[in-house]
mmCIF file of the N, C-alpha and C atoms, coordinates in Angstrom:
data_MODEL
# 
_entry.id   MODEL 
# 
loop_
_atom_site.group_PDB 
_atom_site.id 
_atom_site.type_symbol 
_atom_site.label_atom_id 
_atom_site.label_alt_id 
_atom_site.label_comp_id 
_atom_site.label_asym_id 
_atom_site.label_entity_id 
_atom_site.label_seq_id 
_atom_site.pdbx_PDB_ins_code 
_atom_site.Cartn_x 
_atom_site.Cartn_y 
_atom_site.Cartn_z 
_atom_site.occupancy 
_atom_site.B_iso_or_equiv 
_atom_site.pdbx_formal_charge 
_atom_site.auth_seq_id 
_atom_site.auth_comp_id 
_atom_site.auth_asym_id 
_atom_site.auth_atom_id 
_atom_site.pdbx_PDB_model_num 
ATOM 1   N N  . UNK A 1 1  ? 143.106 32.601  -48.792 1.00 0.00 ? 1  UNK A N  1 
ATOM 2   C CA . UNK A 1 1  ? 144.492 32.878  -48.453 1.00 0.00 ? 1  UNK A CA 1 
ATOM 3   C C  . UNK A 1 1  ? 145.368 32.089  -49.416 1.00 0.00 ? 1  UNK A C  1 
ATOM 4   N N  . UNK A 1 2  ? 145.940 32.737  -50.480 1.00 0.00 ? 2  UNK A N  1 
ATOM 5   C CA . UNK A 1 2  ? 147.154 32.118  -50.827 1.00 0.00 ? 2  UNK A CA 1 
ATOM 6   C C  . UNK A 1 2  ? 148.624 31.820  -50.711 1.00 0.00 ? 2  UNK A C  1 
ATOM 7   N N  . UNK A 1 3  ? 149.504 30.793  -51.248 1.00 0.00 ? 3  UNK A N  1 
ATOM 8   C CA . UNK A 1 3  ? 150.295 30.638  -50.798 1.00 0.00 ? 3  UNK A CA 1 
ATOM 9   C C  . UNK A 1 3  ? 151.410 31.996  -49.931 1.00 0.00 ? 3  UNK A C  1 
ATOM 10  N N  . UNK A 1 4  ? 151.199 32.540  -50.755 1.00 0.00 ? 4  UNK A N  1 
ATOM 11  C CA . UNK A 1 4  ? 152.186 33.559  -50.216 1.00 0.00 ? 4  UNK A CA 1 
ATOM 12  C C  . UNK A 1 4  ? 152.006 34.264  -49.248 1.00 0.00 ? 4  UNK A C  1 
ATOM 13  N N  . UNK A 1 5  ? 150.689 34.576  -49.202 1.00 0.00 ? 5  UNK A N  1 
ATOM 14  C CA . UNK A 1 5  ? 150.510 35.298  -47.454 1.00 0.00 ? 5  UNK A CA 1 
ATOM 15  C C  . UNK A 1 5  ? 150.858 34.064  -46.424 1.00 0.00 ? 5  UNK A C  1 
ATOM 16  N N  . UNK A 1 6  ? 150.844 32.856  -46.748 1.00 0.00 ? 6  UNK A N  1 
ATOM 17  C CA . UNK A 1 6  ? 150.652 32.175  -45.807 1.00 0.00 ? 6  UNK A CA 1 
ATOM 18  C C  . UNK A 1 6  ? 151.789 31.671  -45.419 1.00 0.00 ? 6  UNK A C  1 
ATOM 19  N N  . UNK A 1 7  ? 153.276 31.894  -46.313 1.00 0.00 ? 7  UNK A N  1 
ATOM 20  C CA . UNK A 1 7  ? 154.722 32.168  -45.779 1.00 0.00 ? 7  UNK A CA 1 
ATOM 21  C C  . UNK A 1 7  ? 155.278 33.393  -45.663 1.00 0.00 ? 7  UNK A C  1 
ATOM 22  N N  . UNK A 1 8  ? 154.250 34.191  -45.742 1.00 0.00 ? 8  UNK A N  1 
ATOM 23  C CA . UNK A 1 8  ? 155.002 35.812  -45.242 1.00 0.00 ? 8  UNK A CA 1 
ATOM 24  C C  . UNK A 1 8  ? 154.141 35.739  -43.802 1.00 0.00 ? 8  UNK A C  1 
ATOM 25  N N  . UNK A 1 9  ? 153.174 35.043  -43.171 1.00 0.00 ? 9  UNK A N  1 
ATOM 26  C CA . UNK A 1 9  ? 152.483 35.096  -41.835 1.00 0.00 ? 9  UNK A CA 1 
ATOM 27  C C  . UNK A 1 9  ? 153.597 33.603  -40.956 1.00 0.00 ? 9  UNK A C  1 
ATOM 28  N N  . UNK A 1 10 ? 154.167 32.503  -41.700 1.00 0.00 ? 10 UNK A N  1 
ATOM 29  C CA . UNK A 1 10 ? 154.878 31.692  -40.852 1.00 0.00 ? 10 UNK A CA 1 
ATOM 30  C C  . UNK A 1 10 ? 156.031 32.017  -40.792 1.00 0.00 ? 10 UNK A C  1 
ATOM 31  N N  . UNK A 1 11 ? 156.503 32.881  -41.937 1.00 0.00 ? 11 UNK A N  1 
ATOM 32  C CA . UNK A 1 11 ? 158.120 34.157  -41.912 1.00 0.00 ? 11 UNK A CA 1 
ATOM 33  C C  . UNK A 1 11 ? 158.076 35.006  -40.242 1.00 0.00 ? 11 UNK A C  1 
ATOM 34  N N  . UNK A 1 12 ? 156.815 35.621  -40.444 1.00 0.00 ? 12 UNK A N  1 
ATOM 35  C CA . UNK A 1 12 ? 156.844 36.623  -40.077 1.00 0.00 ? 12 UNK A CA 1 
ATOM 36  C C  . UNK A 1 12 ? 156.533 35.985  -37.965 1.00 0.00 ? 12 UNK A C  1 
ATOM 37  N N  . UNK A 1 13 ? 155.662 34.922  -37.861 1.00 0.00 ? 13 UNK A N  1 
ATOM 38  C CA . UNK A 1 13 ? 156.079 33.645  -36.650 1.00 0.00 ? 13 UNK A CA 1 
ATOM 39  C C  . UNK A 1 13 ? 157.192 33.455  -36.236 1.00 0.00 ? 13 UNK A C  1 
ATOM 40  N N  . UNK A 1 14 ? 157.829 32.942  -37.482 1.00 0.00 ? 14 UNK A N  1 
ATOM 41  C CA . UNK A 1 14 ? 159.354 32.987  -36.700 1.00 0.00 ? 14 UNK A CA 1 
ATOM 42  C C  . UNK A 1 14 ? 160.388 33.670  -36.715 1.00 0.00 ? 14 UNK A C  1 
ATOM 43  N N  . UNK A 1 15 ? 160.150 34.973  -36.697 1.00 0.00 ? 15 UNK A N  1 
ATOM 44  C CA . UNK A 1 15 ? 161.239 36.223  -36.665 1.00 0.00 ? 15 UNK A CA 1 
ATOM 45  C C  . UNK A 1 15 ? 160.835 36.555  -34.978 1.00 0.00 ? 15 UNK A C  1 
ATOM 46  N N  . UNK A 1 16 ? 159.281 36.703  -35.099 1.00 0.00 ? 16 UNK A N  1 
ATOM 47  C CA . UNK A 1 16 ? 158.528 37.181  -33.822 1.00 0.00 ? 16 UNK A CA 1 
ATOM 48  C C  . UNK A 1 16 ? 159.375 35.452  -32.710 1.00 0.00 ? 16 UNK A C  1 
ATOM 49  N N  . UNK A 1 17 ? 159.298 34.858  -33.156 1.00 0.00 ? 17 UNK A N  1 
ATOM 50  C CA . UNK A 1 17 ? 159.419 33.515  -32.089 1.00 0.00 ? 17 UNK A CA 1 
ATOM 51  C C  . UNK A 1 17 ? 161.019 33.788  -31.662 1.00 0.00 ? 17 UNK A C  1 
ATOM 52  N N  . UNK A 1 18 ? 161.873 33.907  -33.047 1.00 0.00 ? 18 UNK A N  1 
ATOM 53  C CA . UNK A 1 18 ? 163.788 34.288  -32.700 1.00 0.00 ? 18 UNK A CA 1 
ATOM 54  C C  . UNK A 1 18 ? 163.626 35.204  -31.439 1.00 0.00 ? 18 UNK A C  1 
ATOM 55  N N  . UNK A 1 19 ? 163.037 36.192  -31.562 1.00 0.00 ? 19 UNK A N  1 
ATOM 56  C CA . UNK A 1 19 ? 163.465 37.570  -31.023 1.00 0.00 ? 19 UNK A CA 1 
ATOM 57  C C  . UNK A 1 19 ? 162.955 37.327  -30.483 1.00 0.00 ? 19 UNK A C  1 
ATOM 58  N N  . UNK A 1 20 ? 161.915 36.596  -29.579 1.00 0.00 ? 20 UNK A N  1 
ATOM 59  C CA . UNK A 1 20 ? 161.172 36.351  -28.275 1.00 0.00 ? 20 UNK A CA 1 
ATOM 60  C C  . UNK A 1 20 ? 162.378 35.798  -27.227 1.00 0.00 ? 20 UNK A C  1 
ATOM 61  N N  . UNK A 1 21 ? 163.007 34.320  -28.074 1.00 0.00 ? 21 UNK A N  1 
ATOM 62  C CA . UNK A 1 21 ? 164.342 33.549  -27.559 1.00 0.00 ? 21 UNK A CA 1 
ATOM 63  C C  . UNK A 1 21 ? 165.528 34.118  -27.006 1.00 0.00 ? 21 UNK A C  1 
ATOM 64  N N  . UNK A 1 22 ? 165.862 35.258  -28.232 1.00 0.00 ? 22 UNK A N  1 
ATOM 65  C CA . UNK A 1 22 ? 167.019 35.844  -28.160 1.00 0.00 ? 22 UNK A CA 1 
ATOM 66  C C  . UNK A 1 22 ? 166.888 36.971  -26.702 1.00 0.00 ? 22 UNK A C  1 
ATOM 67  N N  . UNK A 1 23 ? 165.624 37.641  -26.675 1.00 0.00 ? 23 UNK A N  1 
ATOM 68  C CA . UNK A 1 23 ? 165.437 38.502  -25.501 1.00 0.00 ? 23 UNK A CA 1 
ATOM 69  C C  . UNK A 1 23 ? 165.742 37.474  -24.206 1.00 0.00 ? 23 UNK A C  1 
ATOM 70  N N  . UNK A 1 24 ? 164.537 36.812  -24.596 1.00 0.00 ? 24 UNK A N  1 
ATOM 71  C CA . UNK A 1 24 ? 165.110 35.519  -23.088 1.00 0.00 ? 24 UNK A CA 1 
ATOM 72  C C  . UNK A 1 24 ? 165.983 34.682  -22.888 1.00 0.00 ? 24 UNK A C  1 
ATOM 73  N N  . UNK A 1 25 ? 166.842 34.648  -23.704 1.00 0.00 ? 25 UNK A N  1 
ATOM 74  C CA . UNK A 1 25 ? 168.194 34.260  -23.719 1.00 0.00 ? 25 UNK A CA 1 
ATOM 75  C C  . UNK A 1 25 ? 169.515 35.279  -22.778 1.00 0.00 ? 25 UNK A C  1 
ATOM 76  N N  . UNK A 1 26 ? 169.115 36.649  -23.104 1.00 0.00 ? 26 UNK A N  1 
ATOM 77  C CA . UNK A 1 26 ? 170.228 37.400  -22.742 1.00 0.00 ? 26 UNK A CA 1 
ATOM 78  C C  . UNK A 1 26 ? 169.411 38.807  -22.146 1.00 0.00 ? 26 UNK A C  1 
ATOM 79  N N  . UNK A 1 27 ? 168.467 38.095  -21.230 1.00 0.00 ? 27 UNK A N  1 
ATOM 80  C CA . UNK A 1 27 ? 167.966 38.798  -20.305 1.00 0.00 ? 27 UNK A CA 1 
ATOM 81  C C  . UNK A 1 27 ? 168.792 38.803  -18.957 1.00 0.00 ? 27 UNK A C  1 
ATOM 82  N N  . UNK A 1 28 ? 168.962 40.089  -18.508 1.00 0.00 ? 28 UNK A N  1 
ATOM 83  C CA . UNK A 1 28 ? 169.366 39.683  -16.910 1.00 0.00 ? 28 UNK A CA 1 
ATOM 84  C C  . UNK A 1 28 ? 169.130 39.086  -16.165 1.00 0.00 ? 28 UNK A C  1 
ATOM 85  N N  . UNK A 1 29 ? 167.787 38.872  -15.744 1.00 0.00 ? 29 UNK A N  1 
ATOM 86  C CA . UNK A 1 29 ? 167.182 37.573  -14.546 1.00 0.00 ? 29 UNK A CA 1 
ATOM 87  C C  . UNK A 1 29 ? 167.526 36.122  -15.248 1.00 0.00 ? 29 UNK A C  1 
ATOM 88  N N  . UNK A 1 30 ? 167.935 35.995  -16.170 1.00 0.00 ? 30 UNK A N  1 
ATOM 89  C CA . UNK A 1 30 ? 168.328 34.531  -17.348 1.00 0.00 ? 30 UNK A CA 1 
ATOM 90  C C  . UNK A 1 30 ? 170.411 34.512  -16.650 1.00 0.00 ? 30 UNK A C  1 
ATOM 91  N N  . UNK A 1 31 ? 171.193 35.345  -16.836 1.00 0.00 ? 31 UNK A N  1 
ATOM 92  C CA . UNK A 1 31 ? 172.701 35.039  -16.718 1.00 0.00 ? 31 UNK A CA 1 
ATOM 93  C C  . UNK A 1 31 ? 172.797 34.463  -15.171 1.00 0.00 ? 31 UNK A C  1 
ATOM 94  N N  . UNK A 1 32 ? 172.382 34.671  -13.933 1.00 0.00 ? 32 UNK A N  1 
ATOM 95  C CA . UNK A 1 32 ? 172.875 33.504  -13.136 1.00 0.00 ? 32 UNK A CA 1 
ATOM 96  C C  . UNK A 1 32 ? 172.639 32.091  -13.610 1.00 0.00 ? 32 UNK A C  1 
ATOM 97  N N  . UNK A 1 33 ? 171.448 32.186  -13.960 1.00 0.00 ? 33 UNK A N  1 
ATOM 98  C CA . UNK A 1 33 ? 171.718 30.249  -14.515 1.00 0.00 ? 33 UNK A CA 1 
ATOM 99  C C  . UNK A 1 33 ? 172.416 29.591  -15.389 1.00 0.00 ? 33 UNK A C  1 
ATOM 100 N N  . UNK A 1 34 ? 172.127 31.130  -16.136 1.00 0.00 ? 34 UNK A N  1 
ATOM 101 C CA . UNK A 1 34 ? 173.250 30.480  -17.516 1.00 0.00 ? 34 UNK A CA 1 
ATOM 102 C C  . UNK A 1 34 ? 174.279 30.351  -16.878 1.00 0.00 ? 34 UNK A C  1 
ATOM 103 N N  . UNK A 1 35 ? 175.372 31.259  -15.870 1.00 0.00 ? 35 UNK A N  1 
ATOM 104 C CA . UNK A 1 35 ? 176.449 31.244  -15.688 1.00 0.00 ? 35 UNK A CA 1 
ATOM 105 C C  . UNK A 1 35 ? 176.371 29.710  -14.535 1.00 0.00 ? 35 UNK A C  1 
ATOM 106 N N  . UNK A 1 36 ? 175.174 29.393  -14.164 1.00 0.00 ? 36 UNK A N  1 
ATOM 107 C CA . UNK A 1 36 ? 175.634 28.149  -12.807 1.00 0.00 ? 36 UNK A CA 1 
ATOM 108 C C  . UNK A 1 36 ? 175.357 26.917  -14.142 1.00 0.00 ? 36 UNK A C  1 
ATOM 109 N N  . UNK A 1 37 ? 174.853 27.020  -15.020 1.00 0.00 ? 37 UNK A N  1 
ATOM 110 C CA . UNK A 1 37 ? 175.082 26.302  -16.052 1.00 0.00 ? 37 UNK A CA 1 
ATOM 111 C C  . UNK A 1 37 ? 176.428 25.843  -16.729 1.00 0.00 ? 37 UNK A C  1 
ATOM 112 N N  . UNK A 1 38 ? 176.702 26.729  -16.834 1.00 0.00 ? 38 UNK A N  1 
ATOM 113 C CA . UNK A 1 38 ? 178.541 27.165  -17.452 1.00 0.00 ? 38 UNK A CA 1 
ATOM 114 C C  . UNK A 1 38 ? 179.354 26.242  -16.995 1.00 0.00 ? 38 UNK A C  1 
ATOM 115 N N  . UNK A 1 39 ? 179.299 26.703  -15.422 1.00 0.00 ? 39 UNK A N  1 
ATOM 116 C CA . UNK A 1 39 ? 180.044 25.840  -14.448 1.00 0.00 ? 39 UNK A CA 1 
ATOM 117 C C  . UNK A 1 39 ? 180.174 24.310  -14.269 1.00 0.00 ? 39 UNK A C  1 
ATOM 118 N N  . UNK A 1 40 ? 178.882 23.676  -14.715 1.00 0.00 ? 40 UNK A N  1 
ATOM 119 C CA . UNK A 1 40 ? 178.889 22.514  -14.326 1.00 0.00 ? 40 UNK A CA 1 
ATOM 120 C C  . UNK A 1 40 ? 179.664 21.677  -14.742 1.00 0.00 ? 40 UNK A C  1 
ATOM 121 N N  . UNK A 1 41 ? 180.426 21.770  -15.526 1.00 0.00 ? 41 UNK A N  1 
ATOM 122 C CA . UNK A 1 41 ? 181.397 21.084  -16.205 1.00 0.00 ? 41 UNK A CA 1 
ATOM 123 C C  . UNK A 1 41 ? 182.682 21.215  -14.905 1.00 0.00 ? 41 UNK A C  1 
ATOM 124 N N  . UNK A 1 42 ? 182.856 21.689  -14.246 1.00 0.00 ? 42 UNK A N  1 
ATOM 125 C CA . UNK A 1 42 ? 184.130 21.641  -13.402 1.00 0.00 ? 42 UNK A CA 1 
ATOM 126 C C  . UNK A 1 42 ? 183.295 21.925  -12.263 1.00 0.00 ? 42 UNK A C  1 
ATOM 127 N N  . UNK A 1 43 ? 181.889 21.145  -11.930 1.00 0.00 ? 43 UNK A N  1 
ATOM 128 C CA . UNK A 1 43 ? 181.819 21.050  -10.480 1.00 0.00 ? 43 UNK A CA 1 
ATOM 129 C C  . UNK A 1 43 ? 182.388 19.852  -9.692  1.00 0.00 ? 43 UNK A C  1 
ATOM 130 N N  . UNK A 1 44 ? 182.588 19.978  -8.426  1.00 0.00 ? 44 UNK A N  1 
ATOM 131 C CA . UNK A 1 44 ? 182.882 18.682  -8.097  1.00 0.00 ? 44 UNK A CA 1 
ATOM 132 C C  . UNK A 1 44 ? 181.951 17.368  -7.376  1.00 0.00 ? 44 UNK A C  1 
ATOM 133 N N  . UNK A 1 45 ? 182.250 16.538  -8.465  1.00 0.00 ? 45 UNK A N  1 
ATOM 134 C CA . UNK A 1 45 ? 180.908 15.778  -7.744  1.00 0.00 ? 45 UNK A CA 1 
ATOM 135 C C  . UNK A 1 45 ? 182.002 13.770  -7.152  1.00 0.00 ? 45 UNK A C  1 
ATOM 136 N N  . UNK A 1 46 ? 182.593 14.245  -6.586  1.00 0.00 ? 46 UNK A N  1 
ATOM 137 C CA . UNK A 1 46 ? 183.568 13.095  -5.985  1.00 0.00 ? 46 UNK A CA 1 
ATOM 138 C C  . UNK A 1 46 ? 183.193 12.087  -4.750  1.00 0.00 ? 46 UNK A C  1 
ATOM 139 N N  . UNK A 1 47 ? 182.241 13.172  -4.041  1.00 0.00 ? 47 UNK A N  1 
ATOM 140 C CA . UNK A 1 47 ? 181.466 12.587  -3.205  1.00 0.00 ? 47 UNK A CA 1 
ATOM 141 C C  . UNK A 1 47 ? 180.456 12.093  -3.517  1.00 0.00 ? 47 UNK A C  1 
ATOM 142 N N  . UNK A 1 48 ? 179.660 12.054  -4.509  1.00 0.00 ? 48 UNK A N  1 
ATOM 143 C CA . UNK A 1 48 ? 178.142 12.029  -5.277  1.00 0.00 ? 48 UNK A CA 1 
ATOM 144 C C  . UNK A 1 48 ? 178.857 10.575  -5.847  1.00 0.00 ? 48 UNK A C  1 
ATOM 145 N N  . UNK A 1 49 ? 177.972 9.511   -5.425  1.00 0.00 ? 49 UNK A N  1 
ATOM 146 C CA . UNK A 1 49 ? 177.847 8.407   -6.537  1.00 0.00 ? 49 UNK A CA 1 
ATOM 147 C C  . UNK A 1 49 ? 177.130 8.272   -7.573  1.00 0.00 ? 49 UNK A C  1 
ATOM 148 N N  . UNK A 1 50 ? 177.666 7.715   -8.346  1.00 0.00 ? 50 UNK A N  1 
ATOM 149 C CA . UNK A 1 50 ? 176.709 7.913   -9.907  1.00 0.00 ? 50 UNK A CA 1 
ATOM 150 C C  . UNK A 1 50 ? 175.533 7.296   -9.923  1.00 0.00 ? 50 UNK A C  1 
ATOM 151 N N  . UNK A 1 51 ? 174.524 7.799   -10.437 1.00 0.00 ? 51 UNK A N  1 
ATOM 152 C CA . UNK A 1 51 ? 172.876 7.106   -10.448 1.00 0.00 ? 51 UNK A CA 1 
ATOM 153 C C  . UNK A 1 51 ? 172.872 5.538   -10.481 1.00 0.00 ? 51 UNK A C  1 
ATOM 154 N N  . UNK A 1 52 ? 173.595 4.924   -11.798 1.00 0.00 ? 52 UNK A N  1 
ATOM 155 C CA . UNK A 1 52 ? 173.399 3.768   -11.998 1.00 0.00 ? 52 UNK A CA 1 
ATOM 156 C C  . UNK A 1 52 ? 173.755 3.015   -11.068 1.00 0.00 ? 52 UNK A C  1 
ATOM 157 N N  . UNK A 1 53 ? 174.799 3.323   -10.334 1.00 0.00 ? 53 UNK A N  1 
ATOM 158 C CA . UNK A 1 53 ? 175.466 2.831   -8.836  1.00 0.00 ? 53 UNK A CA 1 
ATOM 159 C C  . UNK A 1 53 ? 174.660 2.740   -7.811  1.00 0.00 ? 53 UNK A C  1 
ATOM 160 N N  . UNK A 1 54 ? 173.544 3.964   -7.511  1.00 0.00 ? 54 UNK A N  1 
ATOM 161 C CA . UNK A 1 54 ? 173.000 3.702   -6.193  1.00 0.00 ? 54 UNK A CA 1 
ATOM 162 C C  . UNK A 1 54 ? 172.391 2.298   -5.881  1.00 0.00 ? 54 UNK A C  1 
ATOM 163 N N  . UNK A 1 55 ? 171.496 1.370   -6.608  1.00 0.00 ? 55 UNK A N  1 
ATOM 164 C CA . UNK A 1 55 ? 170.847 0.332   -6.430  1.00 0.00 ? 55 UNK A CA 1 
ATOM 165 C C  . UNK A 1 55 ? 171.661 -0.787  -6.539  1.00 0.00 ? 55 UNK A C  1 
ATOM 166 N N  . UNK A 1 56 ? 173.057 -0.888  -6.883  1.00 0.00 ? 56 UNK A N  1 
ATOM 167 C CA . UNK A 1 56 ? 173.862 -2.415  -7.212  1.00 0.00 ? 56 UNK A CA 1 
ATOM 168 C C  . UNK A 1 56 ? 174.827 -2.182  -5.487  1.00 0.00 ? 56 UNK A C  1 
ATOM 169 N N  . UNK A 1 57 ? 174.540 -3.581  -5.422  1.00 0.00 ? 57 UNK A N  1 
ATOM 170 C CA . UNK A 1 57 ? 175.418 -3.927  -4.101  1.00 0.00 ? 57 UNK A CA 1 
ATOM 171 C C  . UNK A 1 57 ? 176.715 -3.672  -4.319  1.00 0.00 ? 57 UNK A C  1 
ATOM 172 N N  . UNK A 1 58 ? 177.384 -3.229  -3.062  1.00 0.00 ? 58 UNK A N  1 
ATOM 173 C CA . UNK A 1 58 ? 178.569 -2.900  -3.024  1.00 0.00 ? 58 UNK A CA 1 
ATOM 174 C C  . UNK A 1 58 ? 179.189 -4.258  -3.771  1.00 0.00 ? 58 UNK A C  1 
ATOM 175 N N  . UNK A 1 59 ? 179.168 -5.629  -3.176  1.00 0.00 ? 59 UNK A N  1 
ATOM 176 C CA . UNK A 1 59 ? 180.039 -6.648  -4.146  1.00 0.00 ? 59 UNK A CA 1 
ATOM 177 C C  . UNK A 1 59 ? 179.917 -7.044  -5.528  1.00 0.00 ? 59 UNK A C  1 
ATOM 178 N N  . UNK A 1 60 ? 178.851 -6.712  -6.198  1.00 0.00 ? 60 UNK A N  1 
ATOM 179 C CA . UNK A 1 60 ? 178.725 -6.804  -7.490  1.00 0.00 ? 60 UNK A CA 1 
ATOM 180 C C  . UNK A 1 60 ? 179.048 -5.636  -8.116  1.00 0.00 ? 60 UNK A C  1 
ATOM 181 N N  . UNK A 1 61 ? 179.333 -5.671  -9.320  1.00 0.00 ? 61 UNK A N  1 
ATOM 182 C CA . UNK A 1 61 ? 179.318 -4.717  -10.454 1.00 0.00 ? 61 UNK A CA 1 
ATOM 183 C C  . UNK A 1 61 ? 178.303 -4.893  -10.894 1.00 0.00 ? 61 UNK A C  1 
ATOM 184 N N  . UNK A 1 62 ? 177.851 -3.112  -11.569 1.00 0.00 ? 62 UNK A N  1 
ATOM 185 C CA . UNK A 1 62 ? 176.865 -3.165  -12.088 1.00 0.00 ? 62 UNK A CA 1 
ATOM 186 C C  . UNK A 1 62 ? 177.054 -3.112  -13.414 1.00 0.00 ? 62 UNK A C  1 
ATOM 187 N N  . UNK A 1 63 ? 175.751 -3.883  -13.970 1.00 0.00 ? 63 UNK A N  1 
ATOM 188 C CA . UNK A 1 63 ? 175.779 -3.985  -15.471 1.00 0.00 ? 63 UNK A CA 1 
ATOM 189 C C  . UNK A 1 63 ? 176.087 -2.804  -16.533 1.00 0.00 ? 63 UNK A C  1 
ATOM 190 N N  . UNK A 1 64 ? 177.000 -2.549  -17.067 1.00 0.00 ? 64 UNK A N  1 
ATOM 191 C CA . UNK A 1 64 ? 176.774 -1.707  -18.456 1.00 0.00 ? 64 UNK A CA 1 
ATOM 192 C C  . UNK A 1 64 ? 176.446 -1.893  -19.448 1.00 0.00 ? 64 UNK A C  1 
ATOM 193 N N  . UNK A 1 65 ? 176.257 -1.150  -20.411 1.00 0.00 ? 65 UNK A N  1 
ATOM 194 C CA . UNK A 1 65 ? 175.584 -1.439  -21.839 1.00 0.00 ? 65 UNK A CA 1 
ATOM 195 C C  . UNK A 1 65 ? 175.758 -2.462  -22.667 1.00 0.00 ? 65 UNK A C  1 
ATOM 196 N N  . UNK A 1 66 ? 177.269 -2.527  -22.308 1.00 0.00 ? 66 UNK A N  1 
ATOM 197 C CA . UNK A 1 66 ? 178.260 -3.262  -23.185 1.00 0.00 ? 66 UNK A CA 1 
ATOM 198 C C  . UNK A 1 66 ? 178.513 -4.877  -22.477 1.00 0.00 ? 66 UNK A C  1 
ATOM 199 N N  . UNK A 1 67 ? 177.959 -4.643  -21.289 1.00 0.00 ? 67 UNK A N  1 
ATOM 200 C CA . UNK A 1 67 ? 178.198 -6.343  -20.705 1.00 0.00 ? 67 UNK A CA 1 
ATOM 201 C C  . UNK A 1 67 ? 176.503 -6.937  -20.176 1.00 0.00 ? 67 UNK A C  1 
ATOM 202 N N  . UNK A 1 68 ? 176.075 -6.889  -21.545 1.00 0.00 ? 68 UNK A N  1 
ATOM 203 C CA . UNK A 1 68 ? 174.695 -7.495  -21.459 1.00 0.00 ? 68 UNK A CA 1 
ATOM 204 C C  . UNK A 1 68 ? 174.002 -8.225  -22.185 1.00 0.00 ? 68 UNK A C  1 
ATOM 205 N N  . UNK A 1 69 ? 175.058 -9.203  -23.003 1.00 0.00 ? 69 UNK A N  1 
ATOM 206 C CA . UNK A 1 69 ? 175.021 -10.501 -23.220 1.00 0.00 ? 69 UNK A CA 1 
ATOM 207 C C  . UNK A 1 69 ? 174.886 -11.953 -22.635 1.00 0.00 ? 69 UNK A C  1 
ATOM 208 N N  . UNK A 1 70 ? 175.304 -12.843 -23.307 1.00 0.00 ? 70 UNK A N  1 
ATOM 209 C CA . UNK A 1 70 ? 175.339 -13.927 -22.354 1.00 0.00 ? 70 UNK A CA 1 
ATOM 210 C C  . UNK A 1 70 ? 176.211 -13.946 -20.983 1.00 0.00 ? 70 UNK A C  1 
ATOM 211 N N  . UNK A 1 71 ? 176.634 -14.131 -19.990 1.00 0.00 ? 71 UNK A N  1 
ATOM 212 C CA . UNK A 1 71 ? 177.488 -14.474 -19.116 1.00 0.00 ? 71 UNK A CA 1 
ATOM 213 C C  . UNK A 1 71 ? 178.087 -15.791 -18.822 1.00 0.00 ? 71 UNK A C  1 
ATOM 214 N N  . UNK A 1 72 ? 177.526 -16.551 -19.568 1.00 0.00 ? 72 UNK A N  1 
ATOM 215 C CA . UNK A 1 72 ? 177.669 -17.871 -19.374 1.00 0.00 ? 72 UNK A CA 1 
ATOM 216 C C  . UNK A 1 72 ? 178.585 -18.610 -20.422 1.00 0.00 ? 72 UNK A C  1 
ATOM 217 N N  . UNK A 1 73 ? 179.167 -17.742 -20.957 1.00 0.00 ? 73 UNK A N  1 
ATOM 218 C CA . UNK A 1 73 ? 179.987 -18.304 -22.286 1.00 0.00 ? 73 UNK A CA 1 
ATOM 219 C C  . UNK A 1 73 ? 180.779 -18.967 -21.511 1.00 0.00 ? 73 UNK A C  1 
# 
């Protein structure tokens, strides 16, 4: 096998692989999720505490990225 069959067979992989995506991309049984996907950006989550929150006691703050140095300065 020389070079060239052997990028007209990994050409020819990923045309077959696009058009596999693209079908299951914009298949019908695929748009409710996409569309509850869509949404999530303006769901409301006001009642939901944030992950990093669940385990820190109500009187402390919890650590962020940015305050995880010394404390003792």
């Amino acid at each position: 096998m020389d070079t060239g069959t052997f990028r007209g067979l990994i050409t020819l992989f990923l045309i077959i692989a696009f058009i596999g995506i693209f079908v299951w991309s914009y298949s019908k049984r695929r748009k409710p999720d996409f569309d509850e996907a869509a949404n999530l950006p303006f769901a409301d989550d006001s009642d939901k505490q944030p992950a990093s929150d669940q385990h820190a006691s109500p009187d402390r703050e919890a650590d962020s990225r940015h305050d995880r140095g010394d404390k003792n300065r």
